[in-house]
C-alpha positions in Angstrom: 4.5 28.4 -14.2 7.9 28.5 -12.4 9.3 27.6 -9.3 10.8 29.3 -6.9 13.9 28.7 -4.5 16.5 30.6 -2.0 19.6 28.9 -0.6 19.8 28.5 3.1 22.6 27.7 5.5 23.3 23.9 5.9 22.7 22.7 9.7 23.6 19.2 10.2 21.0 18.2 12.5 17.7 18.4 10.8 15.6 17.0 13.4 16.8 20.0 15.6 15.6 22.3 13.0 12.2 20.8 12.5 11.7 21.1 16.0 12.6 24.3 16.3 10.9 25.9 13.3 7.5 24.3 13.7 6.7 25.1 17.1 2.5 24.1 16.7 2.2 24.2 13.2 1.3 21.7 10.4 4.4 20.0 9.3 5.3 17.0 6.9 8.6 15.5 7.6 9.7 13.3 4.3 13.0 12.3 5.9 15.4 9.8 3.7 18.2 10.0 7.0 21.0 10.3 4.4 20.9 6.4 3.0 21.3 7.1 -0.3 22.6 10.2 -3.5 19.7 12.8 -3.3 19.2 12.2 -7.0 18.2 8.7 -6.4 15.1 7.1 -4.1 16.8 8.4 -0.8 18.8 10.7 0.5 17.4 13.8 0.5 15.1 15.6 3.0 11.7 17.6 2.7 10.3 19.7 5.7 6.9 21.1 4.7 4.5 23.6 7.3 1.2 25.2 6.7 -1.0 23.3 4.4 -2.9 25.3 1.4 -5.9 21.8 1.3 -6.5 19.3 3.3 -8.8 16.3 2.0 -9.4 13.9 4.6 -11.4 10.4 4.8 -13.3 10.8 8.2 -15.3 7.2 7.7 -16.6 5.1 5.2 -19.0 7.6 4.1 -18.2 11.0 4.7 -15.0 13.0 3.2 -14.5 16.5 3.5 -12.2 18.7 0.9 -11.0 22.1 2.5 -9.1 24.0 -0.6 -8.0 27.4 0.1 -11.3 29.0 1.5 -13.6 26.8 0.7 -14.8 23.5 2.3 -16.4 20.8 0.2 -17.8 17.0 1.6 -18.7 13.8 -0.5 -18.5 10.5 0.6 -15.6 9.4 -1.2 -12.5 11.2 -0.8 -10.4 9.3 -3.8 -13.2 11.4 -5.6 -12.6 14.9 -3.8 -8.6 14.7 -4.4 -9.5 13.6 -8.3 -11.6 16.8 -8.6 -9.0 19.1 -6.5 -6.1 17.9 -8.6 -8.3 19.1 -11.9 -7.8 22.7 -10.2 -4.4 22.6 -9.9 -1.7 24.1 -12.3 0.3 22.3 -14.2 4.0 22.8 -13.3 7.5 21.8 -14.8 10.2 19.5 -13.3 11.5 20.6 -9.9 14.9 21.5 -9.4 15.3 18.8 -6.5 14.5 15.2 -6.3 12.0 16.4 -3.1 9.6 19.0 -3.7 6.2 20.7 -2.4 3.0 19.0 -3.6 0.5 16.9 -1.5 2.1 15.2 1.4 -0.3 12.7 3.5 -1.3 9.3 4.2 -3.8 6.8 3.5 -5.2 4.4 5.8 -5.5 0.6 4.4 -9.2 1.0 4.9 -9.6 3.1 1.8 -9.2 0.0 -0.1 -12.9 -0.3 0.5 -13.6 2.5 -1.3 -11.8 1.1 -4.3 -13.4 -2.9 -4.5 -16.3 -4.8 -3.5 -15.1 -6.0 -0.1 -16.9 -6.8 3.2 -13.8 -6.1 5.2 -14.5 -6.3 8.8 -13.5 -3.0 10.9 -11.5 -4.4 13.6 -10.2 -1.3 16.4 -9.8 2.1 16.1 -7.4 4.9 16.0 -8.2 8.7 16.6 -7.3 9.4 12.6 -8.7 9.8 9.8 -8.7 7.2 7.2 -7.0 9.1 4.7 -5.6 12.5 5.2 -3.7 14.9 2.4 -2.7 17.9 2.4 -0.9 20.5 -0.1 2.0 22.6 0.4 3.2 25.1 -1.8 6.4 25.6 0.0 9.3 23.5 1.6 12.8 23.6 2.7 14.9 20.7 0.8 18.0 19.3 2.5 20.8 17.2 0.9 22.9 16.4 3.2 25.3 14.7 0.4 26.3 18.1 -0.8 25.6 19.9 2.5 23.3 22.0 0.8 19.3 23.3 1.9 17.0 25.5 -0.2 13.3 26.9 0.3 11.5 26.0 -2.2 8.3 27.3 -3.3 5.7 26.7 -6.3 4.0 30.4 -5.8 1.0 30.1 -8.8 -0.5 27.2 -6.2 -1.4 29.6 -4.1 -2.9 32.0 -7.1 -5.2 29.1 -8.2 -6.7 28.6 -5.0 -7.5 32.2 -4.7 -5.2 33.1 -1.7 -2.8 35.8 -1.4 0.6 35.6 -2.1 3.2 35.3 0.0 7.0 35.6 -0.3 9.3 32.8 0.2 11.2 35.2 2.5 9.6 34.5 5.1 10.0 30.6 5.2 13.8 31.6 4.9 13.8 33.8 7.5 11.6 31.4 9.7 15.1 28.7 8.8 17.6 30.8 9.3 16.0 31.8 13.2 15.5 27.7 13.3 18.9 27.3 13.0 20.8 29.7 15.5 17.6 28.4 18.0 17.7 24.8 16.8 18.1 22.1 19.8 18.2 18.4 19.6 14.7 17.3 20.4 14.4 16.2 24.1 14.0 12.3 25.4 12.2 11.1 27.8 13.9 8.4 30.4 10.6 7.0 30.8 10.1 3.8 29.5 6.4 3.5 28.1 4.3 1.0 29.0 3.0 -1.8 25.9 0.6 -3.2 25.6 0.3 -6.0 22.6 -2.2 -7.7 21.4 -3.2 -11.0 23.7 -0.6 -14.3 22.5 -3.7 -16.6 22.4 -6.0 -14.4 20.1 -2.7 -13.6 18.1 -2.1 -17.5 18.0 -5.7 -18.3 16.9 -5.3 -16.1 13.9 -2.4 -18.5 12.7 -4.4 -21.4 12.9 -7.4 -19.8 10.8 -5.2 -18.4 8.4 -3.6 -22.2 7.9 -6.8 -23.8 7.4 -7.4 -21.3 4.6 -4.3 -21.8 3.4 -5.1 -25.5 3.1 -8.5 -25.2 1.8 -7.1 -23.2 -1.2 -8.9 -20.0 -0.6 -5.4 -17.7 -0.3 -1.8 -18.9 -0.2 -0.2 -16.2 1.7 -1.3 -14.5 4.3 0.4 -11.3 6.5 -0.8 -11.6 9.8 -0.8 -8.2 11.8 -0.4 -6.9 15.4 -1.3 -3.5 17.1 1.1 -2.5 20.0 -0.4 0.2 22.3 2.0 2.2 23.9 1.6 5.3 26.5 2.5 7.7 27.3 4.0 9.7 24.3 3.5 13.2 24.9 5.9 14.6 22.0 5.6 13.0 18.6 8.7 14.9 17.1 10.9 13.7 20.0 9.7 10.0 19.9 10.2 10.1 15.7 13.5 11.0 16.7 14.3 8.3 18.8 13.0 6.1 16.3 14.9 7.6 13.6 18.7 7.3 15.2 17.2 3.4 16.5 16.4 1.9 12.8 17.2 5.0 10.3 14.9 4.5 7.0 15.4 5.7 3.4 11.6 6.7 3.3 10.8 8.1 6.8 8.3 10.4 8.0 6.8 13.0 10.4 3.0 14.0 9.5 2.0 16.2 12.0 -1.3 18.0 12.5 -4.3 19.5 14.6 -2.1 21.8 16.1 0.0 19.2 17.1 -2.3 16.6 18.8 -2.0 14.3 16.0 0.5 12.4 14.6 1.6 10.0 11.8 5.2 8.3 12.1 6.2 5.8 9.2 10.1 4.0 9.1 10.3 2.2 5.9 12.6 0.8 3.6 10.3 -0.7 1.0 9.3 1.6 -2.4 5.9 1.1 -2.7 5.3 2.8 -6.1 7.0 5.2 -8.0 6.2 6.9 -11.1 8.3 9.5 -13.4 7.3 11.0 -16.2 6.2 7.7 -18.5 8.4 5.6 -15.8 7.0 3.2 -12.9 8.6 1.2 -10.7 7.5 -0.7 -8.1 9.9 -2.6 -5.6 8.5 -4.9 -3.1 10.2 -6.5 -0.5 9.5 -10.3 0.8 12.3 -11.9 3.4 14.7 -10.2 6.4 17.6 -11.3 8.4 18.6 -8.9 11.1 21.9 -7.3 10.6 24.1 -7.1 13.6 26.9 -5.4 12.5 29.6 -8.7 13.2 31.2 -9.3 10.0 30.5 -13.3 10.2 27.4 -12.9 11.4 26.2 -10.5 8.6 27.7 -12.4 6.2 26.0 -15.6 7.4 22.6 -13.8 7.8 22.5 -12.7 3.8 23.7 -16.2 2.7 20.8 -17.6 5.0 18.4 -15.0 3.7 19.3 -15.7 -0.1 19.4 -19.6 0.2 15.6 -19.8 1.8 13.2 -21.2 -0.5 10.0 -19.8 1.7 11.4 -16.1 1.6 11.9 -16.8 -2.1 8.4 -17.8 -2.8 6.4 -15.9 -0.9 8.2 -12.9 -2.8 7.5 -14.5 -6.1 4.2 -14.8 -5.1 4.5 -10.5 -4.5 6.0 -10.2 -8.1 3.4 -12.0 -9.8 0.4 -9.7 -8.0 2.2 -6.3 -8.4 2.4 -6.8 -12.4 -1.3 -7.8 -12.1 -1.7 -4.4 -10.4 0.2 -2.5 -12.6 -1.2 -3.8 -15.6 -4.6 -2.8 -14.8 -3.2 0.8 -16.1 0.0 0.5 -17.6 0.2 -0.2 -21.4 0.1 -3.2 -23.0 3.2 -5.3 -23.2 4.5 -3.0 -21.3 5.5 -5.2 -17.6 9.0 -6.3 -16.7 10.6 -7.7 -14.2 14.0 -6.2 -14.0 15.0 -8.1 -10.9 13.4 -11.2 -9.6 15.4 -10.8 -6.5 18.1 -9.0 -5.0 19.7 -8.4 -1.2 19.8 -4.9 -0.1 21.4 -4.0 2.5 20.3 -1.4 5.5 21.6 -0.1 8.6 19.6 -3.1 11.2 18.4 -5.8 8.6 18.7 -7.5 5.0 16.1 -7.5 2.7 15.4 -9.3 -0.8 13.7 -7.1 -2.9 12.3 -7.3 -6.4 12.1 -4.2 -9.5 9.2 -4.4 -11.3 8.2 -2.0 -14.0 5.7 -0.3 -16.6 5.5 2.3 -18.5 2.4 4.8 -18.0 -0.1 5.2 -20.9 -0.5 9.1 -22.0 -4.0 8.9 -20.9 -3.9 7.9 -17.6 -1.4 9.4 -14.4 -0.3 8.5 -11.4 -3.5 9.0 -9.1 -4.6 6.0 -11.7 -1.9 4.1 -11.0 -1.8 4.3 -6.8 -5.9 3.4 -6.9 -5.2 0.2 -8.8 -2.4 -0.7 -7.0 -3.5 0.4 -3.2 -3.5 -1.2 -0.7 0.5 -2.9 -1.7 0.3 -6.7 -2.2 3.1 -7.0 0.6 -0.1 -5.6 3.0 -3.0 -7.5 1.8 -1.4 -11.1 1.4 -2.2 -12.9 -1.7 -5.1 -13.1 -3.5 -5.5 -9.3 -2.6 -9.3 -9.3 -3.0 -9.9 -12.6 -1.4 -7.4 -12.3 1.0 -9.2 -9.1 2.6 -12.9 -10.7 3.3 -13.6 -11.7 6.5 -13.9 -15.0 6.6 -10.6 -15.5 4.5 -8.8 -14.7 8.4 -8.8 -12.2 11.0 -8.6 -8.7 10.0 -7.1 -5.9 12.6 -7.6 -2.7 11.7 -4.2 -1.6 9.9 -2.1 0.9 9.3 -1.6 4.2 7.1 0.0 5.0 3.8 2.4 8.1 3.7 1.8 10.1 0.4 3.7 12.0 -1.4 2.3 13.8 -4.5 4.1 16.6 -6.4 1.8 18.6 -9.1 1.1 16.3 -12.0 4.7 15.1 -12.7 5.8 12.7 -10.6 4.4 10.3 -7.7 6.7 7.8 -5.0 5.7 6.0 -2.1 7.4 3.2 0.4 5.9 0.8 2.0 5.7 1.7 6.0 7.3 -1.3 8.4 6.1 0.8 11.4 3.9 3.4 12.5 3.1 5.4 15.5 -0.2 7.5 15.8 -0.3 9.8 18.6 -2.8 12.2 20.1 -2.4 14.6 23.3 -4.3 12.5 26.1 -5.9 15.1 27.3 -8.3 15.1 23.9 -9.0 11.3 24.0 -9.4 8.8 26.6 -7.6 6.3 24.4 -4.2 5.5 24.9 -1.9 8.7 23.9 -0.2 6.5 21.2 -0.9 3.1 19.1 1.9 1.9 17.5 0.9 -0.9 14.2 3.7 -3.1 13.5 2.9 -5.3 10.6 4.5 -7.6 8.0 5.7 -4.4 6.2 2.2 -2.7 6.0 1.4 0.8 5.0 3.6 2.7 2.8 5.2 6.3 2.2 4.0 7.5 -1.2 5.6 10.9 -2.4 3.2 11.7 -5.0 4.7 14.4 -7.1 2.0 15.3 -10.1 -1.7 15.7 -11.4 -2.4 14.6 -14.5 -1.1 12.4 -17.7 2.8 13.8 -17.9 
């Protein structure tokens, strides 16, 4: 079991690239925008086309799992991806921090799947609930050492059954991106919004107070759906938002030939697990970060003095080692940092480290399903929080996935996300934007299996 990798010419503008080599095929942006060394939780960036499997959520009870040339269904598609990962070959360590492996996302109403809950369905999007999808291949960009290489895991594609096929090709398909690459076009429209009504919005508050008061939760993360049309290109408008508010965990999940889309912009790591290793880092308080010197400055004092932003992430910590220690071993849950300021390009956070340490017996699918959906999302008690009659419920966002063969798993919370379809498939608005209290969350899932 090896991989495989070529080195390709460095072109600066990735977003060009992608544009330019996926023309109407199935790609899966992971996109770090250069915020951090490749070798740590950012910087590098993963462009994957032409899924091998795709396992997808299509309600509460009907999953389909289509895995080389075969199609299987169920009603549970945690299940299905358990069962396809059983299949799957075990492979060493990568030779880069990003590699192939399932790439996807996962809405927060899989959640039901995992508890007893009777979470109201509130709206609707034209996705899935979850969606995954494995690539063998990928090109991998650091733009730290202005390198890019093709990477490809070639025995995936023997245990599904399908022919081979050389990683020439991909290369080939780069190296015709590159001398064809242009910058993805904007549009000088400005799309119409449309938000969620002020008085619905403010009635939510009020019920989520009086439950507040009555002891039944004690933090709650209100959401609100922004509709906006017309987006007609979802690379070009991920653009935009990437050069507007760059993110160390972005994404671009494209699919259905392009009618479909998943865009996620966080800076939040939701989980991450290597080898024995996890880490989970969630973030509670933000100042906006203007760029003035005094004005920063005052922001991050403001931010670090504030008793509410300082309990309501305390409240975070103590959930997330709950969650982790429903699977990691015993004694094994530390907080490394209560809280800290980080620093991004528009805001400041305080974020917390967290970690465990992964019992031999159990891997990282384990870990995601006890820990999904991210406190940070749910509010706090997760459970309780997530009946009905604890507050209003709109229907929320997606997770962004990550997973690569058995070693290795990371995912980000998502701050915001954009799902677009072509209007001329749906009556519905061509885009629906969820912006939330730091909902969702981009998990790079690298692994099957204990290891």
């Amino acid at each position: 079991m090896t991989w495989q990798s070529i080195e390709l010419p460095w072109r600066g503008d990735f977003g060009a690239v992608a544009a330019a080599l996926s023309s109407s095929r199935e790609i899966a942006w992971l996109d770090s925008g250069g915020l951090a060394p490749c070798g740590s939780d950012g910087g590098c960036s993963l462009l994957a086309v032409d899924p091998l499997a795709v396992i997808t959520q299509h309600d509460q009870s009907r999953a389909t799992a289509r895995i080389g040339a075969g199609e299987h269904s169920g009603p549970d598609a945690w299940r299905l991806w358990r069962d396809a990962l059983r299949r799957m070959p075990r492979l060493p360590p990568a030779p880069c921090p990003l590699a192939p492996g399932w790439i996807g996302y996962i809405g927060f109403e899989m959640g039901r799947l995992l508890e007893r809950i009777r979470e109201p369905l509130c709206g609707s999007t034209p996705l899935p609930w979850m969606r995954m999808a494995l690539f063998d291949r990928a090109i991998v960009c650091d733009p730290a050492t202005r390198r890019c290489v093709a990477l490809c895991a070639p025995d995936l594609r023997a245990s599904l059954g399908l022919q081979p096929e050389p990683l020439e090709a991909l290369g080939e398909a780069w190296n015709h991106a590159v001398r064809s690459a242009f910058s993805p076009s904007t549009s000088s429209q400005t799309p119409a919004c449309r938000y969620s009504p002020q008085a619905q919005f403010e009635q939510a508050v009020l019920r989520a107070k009086d439950h507040i008061a009555a002891g039944d939760v004690y933090q709650v993360n209100l959401a609100q759906r922004i509709a906006i049309r017309p987006i007609h290109d979802a690379l070009a408008a991920y653009a935009q938002l990437r050069q507007a508010n760059p993110a160390r965990y972005g994404a671009l999940l494209r699919f259905e030939a392009g009618e479909k889309a998943v865009a996620s912009v966080s800076p939040e790591l939701f989980l991450r697990v290597r080898g024995r290793d996890v880490l989970t880092s969630p973030i509670k308080g933000t100042r906006p970060r203007v760029g003035d010197p005094v004005a920063d400055a005052a922001a991050a004092r403001e931010l670090l003095d504030s008793g509410k932003d300082a309990a309501e992430l305390a409240m975070i910590v103590d959930l997330h080692r709950n969650d982790l220690g429903r699977v990691c071993a015993w004694n094994s849950i530390r907080v490394e940092n209560a809280r800290r300021l980080e620093i991004h390009p528009t805001v400041f956070h305080t974020v917390a480290d967290i970690r465990g340490t992964r019992p031999p017996d159990r891997d990282a699918l384990d870990l995601l399903m006890a820990c999904f959906p991210a406190g940070s999302i749910s509010g706090v008690p997760k459970i309780r929080r997530r009946h009905p009659d604890a507050a209003n419920r709109r229907r929320r966002g997606h997770a962004l996935l990550r997973r690569r063969h058995r070693r290795r798993v990371r995912s980000s919370r998502r701050i915001r996300r954009d799902a677009c379809q072509s209007p001329r498939h749906s009556p519905r608005p061509a885009s629906r934007l969820g912006r939330t209290t730091r909902h969702g969350f981009l998990s790079r899932y690298s692994g099957r299996g204990p290891g």
